[in-house]
N, C-alpha and C positions, 0 to 999 in steps of 0.2 A: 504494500500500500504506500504512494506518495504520500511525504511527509508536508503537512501542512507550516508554510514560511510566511502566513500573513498575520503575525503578531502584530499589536501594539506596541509603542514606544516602553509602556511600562513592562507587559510579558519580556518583550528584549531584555530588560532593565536585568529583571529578575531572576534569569535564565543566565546572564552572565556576571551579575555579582556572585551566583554560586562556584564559579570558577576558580579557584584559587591559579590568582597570575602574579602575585607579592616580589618583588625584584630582589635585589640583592647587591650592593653598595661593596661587597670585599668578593664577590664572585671577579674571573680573570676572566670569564667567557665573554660572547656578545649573540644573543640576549644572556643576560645575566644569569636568566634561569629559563631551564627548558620550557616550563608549566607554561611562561607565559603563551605559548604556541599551542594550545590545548583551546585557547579562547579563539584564536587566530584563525584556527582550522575551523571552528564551528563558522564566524563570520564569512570566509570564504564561501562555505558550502551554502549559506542562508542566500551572500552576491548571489552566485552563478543560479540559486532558484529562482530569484528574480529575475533570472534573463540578462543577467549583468557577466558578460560571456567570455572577458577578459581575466577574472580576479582570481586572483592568486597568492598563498606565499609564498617568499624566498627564502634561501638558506638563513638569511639575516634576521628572520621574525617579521618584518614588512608584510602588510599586507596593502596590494594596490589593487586599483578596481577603474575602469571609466564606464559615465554613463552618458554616452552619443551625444552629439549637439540634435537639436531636431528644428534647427531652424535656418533662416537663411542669411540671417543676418555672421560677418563675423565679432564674435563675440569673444574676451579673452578667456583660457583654461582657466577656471575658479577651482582650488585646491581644499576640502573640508578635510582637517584632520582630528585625531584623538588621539591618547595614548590608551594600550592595553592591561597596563599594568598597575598596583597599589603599591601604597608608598612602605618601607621599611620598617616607620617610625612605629605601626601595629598588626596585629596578625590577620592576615587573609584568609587565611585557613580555616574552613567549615561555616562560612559564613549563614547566618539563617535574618533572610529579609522579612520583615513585619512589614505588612498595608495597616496601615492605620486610619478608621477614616473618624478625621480630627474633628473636637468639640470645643476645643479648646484647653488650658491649663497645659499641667507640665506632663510629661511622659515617663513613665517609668519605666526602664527597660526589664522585660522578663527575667534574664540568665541573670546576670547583676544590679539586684534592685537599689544599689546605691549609686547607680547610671540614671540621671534625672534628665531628660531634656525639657529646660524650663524656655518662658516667653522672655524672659528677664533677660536673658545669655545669648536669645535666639531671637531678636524681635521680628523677623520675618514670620516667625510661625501664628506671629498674630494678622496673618493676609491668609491661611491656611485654613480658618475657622467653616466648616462645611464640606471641605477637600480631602483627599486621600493624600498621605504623607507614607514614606516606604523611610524605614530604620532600619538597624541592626537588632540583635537581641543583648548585646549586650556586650558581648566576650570580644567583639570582633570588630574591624573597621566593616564599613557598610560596602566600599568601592564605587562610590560616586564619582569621585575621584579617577580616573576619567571615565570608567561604562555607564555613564551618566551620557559622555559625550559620544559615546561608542554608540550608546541605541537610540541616541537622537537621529547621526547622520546614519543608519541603518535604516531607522523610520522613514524618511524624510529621502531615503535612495528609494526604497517599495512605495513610497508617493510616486515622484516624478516616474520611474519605469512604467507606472499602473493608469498613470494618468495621461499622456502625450498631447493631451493639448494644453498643459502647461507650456511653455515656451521655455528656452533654455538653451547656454552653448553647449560646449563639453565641459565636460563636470569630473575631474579627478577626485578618489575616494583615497586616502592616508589613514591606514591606522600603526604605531609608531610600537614597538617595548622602550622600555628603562628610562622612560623620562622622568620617572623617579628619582633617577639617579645619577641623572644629569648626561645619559650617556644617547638620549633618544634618536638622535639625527646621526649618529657618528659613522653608519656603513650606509645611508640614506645614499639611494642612486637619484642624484639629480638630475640627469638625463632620460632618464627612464620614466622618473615622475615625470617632466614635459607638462608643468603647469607654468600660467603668467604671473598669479597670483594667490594668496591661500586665505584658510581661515581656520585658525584653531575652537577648535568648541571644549573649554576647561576653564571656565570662569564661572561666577556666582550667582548674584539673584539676576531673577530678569529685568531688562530694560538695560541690562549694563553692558559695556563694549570698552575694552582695556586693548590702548593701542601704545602703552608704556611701561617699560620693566624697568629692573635694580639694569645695570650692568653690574658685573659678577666676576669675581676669583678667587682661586684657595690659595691656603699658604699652610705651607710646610713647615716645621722645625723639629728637624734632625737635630738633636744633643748628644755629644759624648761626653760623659763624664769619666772618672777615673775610680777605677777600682781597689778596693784593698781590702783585705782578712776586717771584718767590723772589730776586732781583738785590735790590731794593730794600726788601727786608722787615723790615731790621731796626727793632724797636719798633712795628710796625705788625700783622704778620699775626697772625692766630688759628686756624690750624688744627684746622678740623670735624672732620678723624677724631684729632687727639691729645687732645682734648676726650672725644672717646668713649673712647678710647683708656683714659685715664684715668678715665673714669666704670667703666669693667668691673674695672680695674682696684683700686680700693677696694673693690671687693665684699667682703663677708664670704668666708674662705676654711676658715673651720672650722665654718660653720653658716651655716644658710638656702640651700644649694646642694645640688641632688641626687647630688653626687659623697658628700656626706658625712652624710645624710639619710636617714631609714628610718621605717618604722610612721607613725605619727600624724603625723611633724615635715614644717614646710612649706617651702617655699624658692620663693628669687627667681634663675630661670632665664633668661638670655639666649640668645637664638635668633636673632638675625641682627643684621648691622651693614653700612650700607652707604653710601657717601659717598661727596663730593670734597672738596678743602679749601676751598670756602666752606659745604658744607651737608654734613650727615651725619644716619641714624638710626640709632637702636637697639630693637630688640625685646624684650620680655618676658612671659614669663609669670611669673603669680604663685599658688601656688599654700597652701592650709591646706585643713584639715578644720574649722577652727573659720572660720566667716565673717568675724569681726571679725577677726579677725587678718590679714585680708588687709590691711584699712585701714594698718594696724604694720607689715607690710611694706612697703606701697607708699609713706609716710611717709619709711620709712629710706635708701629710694632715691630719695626725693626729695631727701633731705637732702644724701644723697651729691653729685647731680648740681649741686645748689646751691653746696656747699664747691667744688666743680671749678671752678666758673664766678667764683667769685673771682681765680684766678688768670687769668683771662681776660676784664677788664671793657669789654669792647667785642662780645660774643659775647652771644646768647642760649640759652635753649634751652626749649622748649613739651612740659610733661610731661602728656599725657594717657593715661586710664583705663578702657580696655572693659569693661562686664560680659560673662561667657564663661559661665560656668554656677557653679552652689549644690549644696551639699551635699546630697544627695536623701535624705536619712537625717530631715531636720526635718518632710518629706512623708508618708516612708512611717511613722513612728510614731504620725501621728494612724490610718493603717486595717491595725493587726496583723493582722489576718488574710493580706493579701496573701504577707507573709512566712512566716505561720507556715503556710500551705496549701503552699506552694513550700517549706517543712521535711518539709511528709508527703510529700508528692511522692518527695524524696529519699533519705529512709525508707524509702519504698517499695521503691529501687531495693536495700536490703539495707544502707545505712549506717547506724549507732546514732544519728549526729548528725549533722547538716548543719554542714560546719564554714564558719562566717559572720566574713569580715574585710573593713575598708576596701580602694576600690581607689584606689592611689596615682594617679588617672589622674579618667573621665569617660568615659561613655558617652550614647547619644540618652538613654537612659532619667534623666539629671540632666537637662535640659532638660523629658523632658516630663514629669518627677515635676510639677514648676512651669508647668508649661501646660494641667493638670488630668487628665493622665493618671499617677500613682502607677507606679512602673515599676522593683521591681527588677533584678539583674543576676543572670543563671546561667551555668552552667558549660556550653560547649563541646567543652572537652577540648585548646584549641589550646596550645602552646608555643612560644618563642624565636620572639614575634611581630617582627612589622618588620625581620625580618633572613634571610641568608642561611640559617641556621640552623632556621628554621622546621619544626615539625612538627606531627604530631594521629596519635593513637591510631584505628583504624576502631573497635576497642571500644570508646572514648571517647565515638567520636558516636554509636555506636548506643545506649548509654546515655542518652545527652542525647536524642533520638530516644523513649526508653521514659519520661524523667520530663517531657517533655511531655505525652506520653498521660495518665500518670499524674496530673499535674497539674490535667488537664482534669477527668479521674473526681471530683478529691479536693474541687472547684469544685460540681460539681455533688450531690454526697454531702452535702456542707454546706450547702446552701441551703435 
């Protein structure tokens, strides 16, 4: 018996948060982890039922797909991407989704009922009041994060295939692993994709459209210290981790750190520390909206680490500096229109104004702004990502689901 592929945005939804695709940040592989291709493969087979006759994955975890121009105008390749994978920071593993259809007040999660989600924490859930809301149970991240954005443009491809006389050019499908992990776009064949333009679907409430990130880089510090019998160490040892110890320790505590940091302001975040006492490292991310000020901060932590090493003159330590990703906002202001079509779009759906803010964060679409696909960021509908607490409106997605369509229209209207 033919297997029935004409779900909903929510059935999609639900069918692939049970997936376990959780990445993997010290994995050496690419995709990070195999599972993520488990999601990968189901997507593909859902395309090609829809008559979408090209989609496929590659060795890389990619999943690509086109869906025909059916018009006559030339219109440019519009690129919808997602990522497939959940973030690190909690477990993906066995996830069990709740529909809730909401009344209002806070939520209790079943498995750990000291899992609240209140209106206080979450004020969107007070637009929710009559609506069906989808959680976690408790134990787990939800994976809204992006299969939020997964079964939008999944949705919103079994629209346009089913409907033809939408109007529309050619239409590139992206579905991405590891951009959890910062590693999304890294065997991305840009040739192969053959789009003019994209659009990430991995941002927030609706009506929003983020055409501006952090610019972004990690830093390293490698320390040697100096070993000795702890019996025998007086004036001799240099302890690797009280070196690091002390470098975190100097940090700025009333600025440049995301505990005390908001809107536009950037900071120098430590993320892991690991060592013995002859060697130790420390991690960093560093993060601005202005690019040059990355340099100013990774400066003042140099500096830091420097002063430390004074008191420690038989120790070294080897400060290096990844480039991570650029503010995508320098890209997309040379081709306004991407943006301002992705404003009608959202117009469409009955908002006066697309309200448009920085994301304190990154998505593929900063990397492939700068790999020559232009790529801002829209709205999902997901909340209280990376956590227990995780949620998504079904009227959220079906929305994001209709200013795709719309999207597509407003692409080809204009051309």
């Amino acid at each position: 018996m033919a297997l029935d592929y004409n779900f909903t945005v929510a059935e999609r939804f639900l069918r692939y948060v049970q997936i376990d695709t959780q990445s993997d940040p010290n994995s050496k592989t690419f995709p990070s982890t195999e599972k993520q291709k488990d999601l990968s493969r189901v997507l593909v087979e859902e395309l090609l039922a829809m008559g979408i006759t090209d989609a496929h994955l590659d060795e890389h975890g990619y999943v690509y797909a086109t869906i025909p121009s059916n018009t006559s105008k030339d219109v440019p390749t519009i690129c919808f991407c997602s990522h497939v994978d959940t973030a690190p920071d909690c477990s993906g593993k066995g996830v069990k989704p709740i529909v809730h259809d909401y009344k209002g007040g806070s939520i209790t999660l079943p498995d750990d009922p000291a899992q609240v989600i209140t209106q206080e924490a979450y004020p969107h859930l007070n637009k929710q009041i009559g609506k069906q809301i989808i959680t976690t149970s408790g134990t787990t991240l939800l994976g809204a994060d992006d299969k939020a954005g997964v079964a939008e443009i999944m949705d919103a491809a079994h629209y346009l295939m089913a409907h033809p006389e939408v109007k529309h050019g050619r239409i590139r499908i992206l579905f991405t692993p590891d951009e959890e992990v910062g590693r999304g776009v890294n065997h991305l064949d840009m040739k192969k994709l053959n789009a003019t333009f994209g659009y990430t679907l991995d941002g927030g409430v609706p009506g929003t459209l983020e055409d501006e990130t952090f610019s972004a880089d990690g830093v390293s510090i490698k320390i040697q210290g100096v070993s000795v019998h702890p019996g025998y160490a007086k004036g001799k040892m240099e302890n690797a981790m009280k070196i690091a110890g002390a470098i975190l320790d100097r940090l700025p505590k009333d600025r440049l750190c995301p505990e005390v940091t908001e809107k536009k302001q950037g900071f120098v975040h430590p993320t892991s520390m690991e060592g013995v006492l002859e060697r130790a490292e420390l991690k960093f991310i560093i993060r601005d909206f202005t690019t040059a000020k990355l340099k100013a901060h990774e400066a003042e932590l140099k500096a830091i680490m420097e002063d430390v090493l004074k008191d420690y003159p038989n120790s070294s330590a080897e400060f290096v500096v990844n480039e991570q990703y650029r503010n995508m906002k320098v890209v997309l202001d040379k081709h306004p229109e991407i943006v301002a079509n992705a404003e009608e779009a959202i117009r469409r759906l009955g908002y006066a104004e697309p309200v448009k803010h920085p994301i304190r964060g990154g998505t593929d679409g900063s990397r492939l702004s700068f790999m020559g696909l232009p790529c801002p960021n829209l709205f999902t509908g997901m909340q209280a990502i990376h956590s227990v607490k995780e949620w998504v409106s079904i009227s959220d997605m079906e929305e994001a689901v209709e200013m795709i369509v719309h999207l597509c229209q407003v692409w080809e209207e204009r051309a």
